[in-house]
C-alpha positions as a Markdown table, in Angstrom:
| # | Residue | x | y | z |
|---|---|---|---|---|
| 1 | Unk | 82.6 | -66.6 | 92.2 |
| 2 | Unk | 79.2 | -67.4 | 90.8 |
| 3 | Unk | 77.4 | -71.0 | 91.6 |
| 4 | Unk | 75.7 | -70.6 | 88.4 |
| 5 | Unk | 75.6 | -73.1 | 85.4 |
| 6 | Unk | 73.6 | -74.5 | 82.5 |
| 7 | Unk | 71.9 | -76.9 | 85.3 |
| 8 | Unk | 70.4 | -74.3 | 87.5 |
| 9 | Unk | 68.0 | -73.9 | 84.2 |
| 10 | Unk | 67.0 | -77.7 | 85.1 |
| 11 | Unk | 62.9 | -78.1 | 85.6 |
| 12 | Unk | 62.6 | -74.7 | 84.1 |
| 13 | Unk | 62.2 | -74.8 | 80.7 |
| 14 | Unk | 58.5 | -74.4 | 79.9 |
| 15 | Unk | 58.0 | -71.9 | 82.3 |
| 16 | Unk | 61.0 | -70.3 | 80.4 |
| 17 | Unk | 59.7 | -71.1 | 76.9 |
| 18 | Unk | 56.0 | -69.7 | 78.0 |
| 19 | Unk | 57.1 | -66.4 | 79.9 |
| 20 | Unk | 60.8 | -64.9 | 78.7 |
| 21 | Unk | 59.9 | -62.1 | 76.3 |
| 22 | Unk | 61.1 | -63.0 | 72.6 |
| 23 | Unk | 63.6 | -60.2 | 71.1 |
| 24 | Unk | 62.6 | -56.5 | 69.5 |
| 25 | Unk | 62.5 | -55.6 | 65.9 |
| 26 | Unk | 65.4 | -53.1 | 66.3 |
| 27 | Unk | 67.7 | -56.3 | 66.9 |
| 28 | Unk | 66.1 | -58.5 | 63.9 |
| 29 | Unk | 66.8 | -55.8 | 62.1 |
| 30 | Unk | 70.8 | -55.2 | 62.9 |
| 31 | Unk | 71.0 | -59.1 | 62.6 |
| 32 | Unk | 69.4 | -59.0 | 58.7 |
| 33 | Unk | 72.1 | -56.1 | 58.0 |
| 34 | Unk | 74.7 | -58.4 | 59.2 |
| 35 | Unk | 73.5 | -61.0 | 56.8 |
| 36 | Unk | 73.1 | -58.5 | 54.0 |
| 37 | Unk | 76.9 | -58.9 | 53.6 |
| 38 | Unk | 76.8 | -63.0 | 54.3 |
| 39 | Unk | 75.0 | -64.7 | 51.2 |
| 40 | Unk | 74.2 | -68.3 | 52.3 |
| 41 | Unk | 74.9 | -67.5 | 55.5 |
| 42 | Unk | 75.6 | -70.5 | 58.6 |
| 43 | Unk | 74.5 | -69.1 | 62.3 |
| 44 | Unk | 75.6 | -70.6 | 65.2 |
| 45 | Unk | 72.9 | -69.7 | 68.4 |
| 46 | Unk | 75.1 | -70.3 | 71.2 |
| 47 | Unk | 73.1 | -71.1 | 74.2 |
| 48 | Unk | 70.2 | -71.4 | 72.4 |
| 49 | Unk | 68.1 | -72.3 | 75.4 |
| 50 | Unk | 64.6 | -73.3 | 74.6 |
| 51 | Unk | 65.0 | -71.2 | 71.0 |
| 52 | Unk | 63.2 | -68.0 | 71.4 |
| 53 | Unk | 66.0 | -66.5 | 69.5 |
| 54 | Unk | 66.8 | -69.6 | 67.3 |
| 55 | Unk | 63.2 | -69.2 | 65.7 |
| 56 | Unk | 63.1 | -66.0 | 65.1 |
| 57 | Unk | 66.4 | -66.0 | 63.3 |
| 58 | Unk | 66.2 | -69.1 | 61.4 |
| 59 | Unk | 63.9 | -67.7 | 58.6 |
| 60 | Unk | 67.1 | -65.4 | 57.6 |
| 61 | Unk | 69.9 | -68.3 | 57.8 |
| 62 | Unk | 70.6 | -71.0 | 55.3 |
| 63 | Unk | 71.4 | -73.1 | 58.4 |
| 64 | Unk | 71.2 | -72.6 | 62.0 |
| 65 | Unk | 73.0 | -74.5 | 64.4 |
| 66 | Unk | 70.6 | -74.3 | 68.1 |
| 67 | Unk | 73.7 | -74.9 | 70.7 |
| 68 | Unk | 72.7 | -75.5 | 74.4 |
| 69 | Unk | 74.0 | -78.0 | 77.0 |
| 70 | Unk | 70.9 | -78.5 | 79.2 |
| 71 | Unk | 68.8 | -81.6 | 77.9 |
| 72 | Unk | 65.4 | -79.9 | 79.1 |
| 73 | Unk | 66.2 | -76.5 | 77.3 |
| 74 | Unk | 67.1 | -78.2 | 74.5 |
| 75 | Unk | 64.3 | -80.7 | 74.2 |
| 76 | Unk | 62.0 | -77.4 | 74.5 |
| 77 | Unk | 63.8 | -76.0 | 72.0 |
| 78 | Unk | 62.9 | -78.7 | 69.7 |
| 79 | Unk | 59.5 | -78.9 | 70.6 |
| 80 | Unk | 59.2 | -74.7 | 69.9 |
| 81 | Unk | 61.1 | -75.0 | 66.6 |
| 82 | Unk | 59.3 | -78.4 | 65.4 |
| 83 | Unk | 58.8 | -78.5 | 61.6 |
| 84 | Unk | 61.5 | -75.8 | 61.0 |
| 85 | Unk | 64.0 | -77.8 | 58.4 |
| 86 | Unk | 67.1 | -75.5 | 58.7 |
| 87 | Unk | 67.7 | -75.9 | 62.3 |
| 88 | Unk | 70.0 | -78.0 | 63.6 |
| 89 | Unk | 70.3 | -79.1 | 67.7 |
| 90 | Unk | 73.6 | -79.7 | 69.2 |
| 91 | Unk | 73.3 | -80.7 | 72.9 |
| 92 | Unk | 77.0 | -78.9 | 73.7 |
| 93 | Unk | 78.4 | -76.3 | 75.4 |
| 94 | Unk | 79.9 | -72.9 | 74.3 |
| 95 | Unk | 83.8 | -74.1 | 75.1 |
| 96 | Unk | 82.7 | -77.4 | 73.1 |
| 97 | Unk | 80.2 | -77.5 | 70.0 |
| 98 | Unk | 81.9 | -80.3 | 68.0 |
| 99 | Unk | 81.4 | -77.5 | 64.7 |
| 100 | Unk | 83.6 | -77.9 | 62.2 |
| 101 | Unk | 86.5 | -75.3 | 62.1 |
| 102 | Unk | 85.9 | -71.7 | 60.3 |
| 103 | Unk | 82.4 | -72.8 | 58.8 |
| 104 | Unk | 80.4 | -70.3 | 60.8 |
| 105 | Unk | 79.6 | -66.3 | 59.8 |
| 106 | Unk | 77.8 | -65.5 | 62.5 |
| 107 | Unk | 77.7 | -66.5 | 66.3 |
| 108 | Unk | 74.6 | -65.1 | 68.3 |
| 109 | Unk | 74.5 | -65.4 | 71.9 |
| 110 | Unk | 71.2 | -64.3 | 73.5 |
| 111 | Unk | 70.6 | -63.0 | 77.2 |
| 112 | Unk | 73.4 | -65.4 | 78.4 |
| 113 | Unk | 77.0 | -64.2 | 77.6 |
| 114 | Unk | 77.3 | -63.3 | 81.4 |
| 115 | Unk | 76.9 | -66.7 | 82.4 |
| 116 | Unk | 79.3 | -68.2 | 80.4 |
| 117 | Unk | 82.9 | -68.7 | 80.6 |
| 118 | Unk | 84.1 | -66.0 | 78.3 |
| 119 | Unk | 87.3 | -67.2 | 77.9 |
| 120 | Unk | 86.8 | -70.6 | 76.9 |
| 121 | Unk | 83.9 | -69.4 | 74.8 |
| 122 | Unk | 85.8 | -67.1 | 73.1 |
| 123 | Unk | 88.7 | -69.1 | 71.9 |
| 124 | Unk | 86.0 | -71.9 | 70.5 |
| 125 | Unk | 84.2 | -69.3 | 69.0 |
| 126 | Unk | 87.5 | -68.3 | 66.9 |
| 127 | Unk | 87.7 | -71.4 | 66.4 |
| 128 | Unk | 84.0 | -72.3 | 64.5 |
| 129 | Unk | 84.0 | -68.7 | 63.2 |
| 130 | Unk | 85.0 | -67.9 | 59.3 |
| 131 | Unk | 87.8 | -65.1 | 58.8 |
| 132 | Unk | 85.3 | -62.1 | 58.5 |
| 133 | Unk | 82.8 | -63.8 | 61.4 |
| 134 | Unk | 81.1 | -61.5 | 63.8 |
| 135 | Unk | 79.6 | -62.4 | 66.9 |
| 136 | Unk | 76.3 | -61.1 | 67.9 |
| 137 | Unk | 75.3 | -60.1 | 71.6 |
| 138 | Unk | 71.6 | -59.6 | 72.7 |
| 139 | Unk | 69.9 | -59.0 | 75.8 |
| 140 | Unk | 66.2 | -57.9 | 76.5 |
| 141 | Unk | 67.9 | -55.5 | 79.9 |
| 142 | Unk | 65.7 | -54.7 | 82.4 |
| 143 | Unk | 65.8 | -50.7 | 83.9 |
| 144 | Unk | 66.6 | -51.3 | 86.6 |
| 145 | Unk | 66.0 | -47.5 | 88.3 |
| 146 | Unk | 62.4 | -47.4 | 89.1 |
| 147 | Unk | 60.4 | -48.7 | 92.5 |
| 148 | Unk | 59.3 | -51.9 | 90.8 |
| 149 | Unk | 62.6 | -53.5 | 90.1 |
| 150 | Unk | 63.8 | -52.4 | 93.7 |
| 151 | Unk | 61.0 | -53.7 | 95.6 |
| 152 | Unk | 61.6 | -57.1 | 92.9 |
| 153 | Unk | 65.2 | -57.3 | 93.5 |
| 154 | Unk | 64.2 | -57.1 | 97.7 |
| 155 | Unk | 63.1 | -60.1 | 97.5 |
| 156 | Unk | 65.5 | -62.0 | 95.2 |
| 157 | Unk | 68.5 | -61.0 | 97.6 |
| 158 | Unk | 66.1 | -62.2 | 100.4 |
| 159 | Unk | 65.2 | -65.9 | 98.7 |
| 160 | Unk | 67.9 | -66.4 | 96.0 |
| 161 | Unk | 71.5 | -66.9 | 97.1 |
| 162 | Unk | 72.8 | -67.2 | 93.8 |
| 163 | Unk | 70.9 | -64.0 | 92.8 |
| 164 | Unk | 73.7 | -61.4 | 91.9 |
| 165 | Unk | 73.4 | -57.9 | 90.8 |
| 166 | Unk | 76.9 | -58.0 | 89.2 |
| 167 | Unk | 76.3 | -60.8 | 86.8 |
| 168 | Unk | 72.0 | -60.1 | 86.5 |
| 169 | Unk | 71.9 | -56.4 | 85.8 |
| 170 | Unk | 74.4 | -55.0 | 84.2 |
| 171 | Unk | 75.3 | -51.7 | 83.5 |
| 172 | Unk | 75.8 | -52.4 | 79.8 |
| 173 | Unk | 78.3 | -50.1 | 78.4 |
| 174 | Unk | 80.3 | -50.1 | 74.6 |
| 175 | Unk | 83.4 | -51.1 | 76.5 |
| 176 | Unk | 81.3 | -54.3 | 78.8 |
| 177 | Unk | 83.6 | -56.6 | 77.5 |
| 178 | Unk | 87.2 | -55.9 | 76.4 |
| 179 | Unk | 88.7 | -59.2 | 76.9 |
| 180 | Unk | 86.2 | -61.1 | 74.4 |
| 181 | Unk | 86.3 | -58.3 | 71.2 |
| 182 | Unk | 89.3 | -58.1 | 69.5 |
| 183 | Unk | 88.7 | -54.7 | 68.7 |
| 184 | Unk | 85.8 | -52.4 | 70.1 |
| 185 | Unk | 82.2 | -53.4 | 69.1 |
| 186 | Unk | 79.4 | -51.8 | 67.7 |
| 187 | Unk | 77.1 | -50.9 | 70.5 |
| 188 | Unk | 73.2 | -50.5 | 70.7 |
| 189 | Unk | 70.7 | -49.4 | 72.9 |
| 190 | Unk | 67.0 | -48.6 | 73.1 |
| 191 | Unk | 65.3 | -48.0 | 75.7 |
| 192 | Unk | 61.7 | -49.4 | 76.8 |
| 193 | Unk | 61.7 | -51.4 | 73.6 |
| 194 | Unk | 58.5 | -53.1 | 73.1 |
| 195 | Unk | 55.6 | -53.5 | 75.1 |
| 196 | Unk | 56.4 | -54.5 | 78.7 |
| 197 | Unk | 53.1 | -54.8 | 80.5 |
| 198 | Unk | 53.3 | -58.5 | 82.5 |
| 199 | Unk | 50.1 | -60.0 | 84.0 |
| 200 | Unk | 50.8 | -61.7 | 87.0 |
| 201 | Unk | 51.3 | -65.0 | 86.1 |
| 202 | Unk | 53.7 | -63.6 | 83.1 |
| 203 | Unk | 56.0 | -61.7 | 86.1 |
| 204 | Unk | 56.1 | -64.7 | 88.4 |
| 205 | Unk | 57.2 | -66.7 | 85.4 |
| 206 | Unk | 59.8 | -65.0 | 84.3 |
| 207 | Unk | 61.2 | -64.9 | 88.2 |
| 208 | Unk | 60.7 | -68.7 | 88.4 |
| 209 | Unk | 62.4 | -69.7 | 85.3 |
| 210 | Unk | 65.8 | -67.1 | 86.1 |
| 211 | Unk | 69.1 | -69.2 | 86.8 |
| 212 | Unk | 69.1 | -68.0 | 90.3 |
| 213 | Unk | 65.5 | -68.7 | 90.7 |
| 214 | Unk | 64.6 | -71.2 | 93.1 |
| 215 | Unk | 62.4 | -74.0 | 92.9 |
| 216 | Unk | 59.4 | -76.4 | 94.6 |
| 217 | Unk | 62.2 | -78.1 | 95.9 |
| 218 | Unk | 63.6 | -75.0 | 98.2 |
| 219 | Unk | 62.1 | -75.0 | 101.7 |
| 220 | Unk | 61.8 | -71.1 | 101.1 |
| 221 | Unk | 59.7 | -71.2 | 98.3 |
| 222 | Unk | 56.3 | -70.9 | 99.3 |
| 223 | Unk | 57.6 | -67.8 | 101.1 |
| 224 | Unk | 59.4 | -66.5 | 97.8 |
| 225 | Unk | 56.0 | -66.8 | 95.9 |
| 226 | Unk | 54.1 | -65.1 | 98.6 |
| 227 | Unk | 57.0 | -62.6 | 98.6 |
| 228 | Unk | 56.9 | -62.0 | 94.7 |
| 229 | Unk | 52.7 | -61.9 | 94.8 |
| 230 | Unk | 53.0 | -59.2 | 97.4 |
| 231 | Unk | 55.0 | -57.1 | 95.0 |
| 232 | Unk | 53.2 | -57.2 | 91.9 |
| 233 | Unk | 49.9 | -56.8 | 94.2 |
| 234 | Unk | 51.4 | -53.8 | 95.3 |
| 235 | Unk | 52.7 | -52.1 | 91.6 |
| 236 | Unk | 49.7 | -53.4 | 89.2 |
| 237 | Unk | 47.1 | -51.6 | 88.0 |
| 238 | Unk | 43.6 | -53.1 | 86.4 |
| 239 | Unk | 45.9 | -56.3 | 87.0 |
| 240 | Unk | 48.6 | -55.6 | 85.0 |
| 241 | Unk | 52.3 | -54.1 | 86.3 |
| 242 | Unk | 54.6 | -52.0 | 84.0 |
| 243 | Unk | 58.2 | -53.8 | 83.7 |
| 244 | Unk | 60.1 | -52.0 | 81.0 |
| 245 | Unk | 62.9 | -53.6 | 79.3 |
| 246 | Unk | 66.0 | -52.3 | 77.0 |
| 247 | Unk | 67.3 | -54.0 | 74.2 |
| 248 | Unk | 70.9 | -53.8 | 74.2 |
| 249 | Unk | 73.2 | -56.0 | 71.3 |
| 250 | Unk | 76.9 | -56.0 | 70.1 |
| 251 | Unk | 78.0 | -56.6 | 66.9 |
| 252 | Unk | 81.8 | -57.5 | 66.9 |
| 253 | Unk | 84.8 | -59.4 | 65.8 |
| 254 | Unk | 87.0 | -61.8 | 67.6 |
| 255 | Unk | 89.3 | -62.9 | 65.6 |
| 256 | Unk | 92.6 | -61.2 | 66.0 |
| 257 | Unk | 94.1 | -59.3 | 62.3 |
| 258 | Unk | 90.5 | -59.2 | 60.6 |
C-alpha cells in the first residue's frame, strides 16, 4: 500500500504553484456545460491544492469552496486566489469538509483522485452533493510511451521510493473507477493537449514538487538532481524538452437512484 498523503506535499507548494501546468480549454469547456444546467451554481474543489484549478473555475461558480488539508498548499492557495470574493478555503480533507449536507452541484477533483481514499471520499461526497450533483475528474496525463518519460521514470524508481507507476501513471480508461460512479461516467480524452515544451527549470520543478518527490532533506538528493539534469540535458533541444501531456476528465454521478 502506498506511503503517500497530503503531507508528502509539505515544503512544496511554490515550487508546485510556479511549475504544475494549469488545465486545457477542452476541460473549461465540459465544466461550463455542466454549469449550463446548474443556475447559481455551488462548486466544491476537492483537494484544491495551491488552486490552479480553483481559479480558473471560480469565474463560472456563484461560490467555490477551495478544500485541501495541507496548511502550506492551502496558504498558497490563498495567496494565488487573493482578491477573488467567491472563494472560500476550508483547511479539510476529502472524507471531512464540515459542508453542509446536499448544498453542493458540483464536486471537482483535479490531478489527485488517485491519492485519495476513494471510499471515504465517496460517501462524503454523497453526502455534500445535491440530488442531481455530478462529480468532476481532471487530470493533465502524461504519455507515457516515448524515450523521455522512460529515461524520467529511470530515475524516479532509482531516487523515489514512494514513486509508483500504479498510482502515478495510469492507464485511464472509461471504466478506471467502478467503485466510485454509481453508474458509468462520461469519459474524455485528448491527446497532447496544449503546449507542452518545459525549460529546464520548469521540468525539474514539476519533479520536485510530485508527492513522491524527494526533498533537500533526502541524503539522495543531490544525486536525484544531477540524475534529472542529466536527462533533460540529454532530450532538449535549443534548451527546451518536449513533454506532452493528455487531458483526461470524468463527468459522473454518485449518488445511487439519480
Amino acid at each position: 500500500m502506498s506511503k503517500l498523503s497530503f503531507e508528502n506535499f509539505n515544503d512544496k507548494a511554490q515550487i508546485y504553484a510556479q511549475t504544475r501546468a494549469s488545465y486545457s480549454n477542452n476541460y473549461l469547456n465540459i465544466f461550463c456545460e455542466q454549469l449550463s444546467t446548474m443556475p447559481d451554481s455551488c462548486v466544491a474543489d476537492i483537494a484544491a491544492g495551491t488552486g490552479i484549478n480553483t481559479i480558473l473555475i471560480s469565474k463560472f461558480c456563484r461560490k467555490i469552496y477551495a478544500i485541501e488539508p495541507n496548511k502550506d498548499m492551502l496558504s498558497e492557495c490563498h495567496r494565488h486566489c487573493n482578491g477573488i470574493k467567491n472563494i472560500e478555503f476550508i483547511e479539510k480533507t476529502s472524507e471531512e469538509t464540515e459542508l453542509a449536507d446536499e448544498c453542493i452541484d458540483i464536486i471537482t477533483i483535479a490531478q489527485a483522485f488517485q491519492l485519495l481514499n476513494q471510499e471515504k471520499t465517496k460517501k462524503e461526497c454523497q453526502r455534500i452533493l445535491k440530488k442531481t450533483g455530478k462529480v468532476i475528474l481532471v487530470w493533465n496525463s502524461k504519455e507515457s510511451k516515448n524515450d523521455f518519460f522512460y529515461e524520467t521514470e529511470k530515475v524516479l524508481l532509482k531516487f523515489c521510493p514512494l514513486y509508483e507507476r500504479s498510482i502515478h501513471v495510469i492507464d485511464f480508461t472509461q471504466n478506471s473507477f467502478p467503485q466510485f460512479f454509481s453508474k458509468t461516467p462520461t469519459f474524455y480524452k485528448f491527446i497532447d493537449d496544449g503546449v507542452h515544451f518545459l525549460t529546464k527549470t520548469e521540468f525539474i520543478g514539476r519533479a520536485l514538487c510530485a508527492s513522491y518527490s524527494l526533498t533537500k532533506n533526502d541524503k539522495e538528493y543531490n544525486s536525484y538532481i544531477s540524475a534529472l539534469n542529466d536527462v533533460y540535458d540529454k532530450f532538449a533541444i535549443n534548451n527546451i524538452v518536449y513533454a506532452p501531456l493528455s487531458t483526461v476528465v470524468y463527468v459522473g454521478e454518485i449518488k445511487d437512484g439519480f
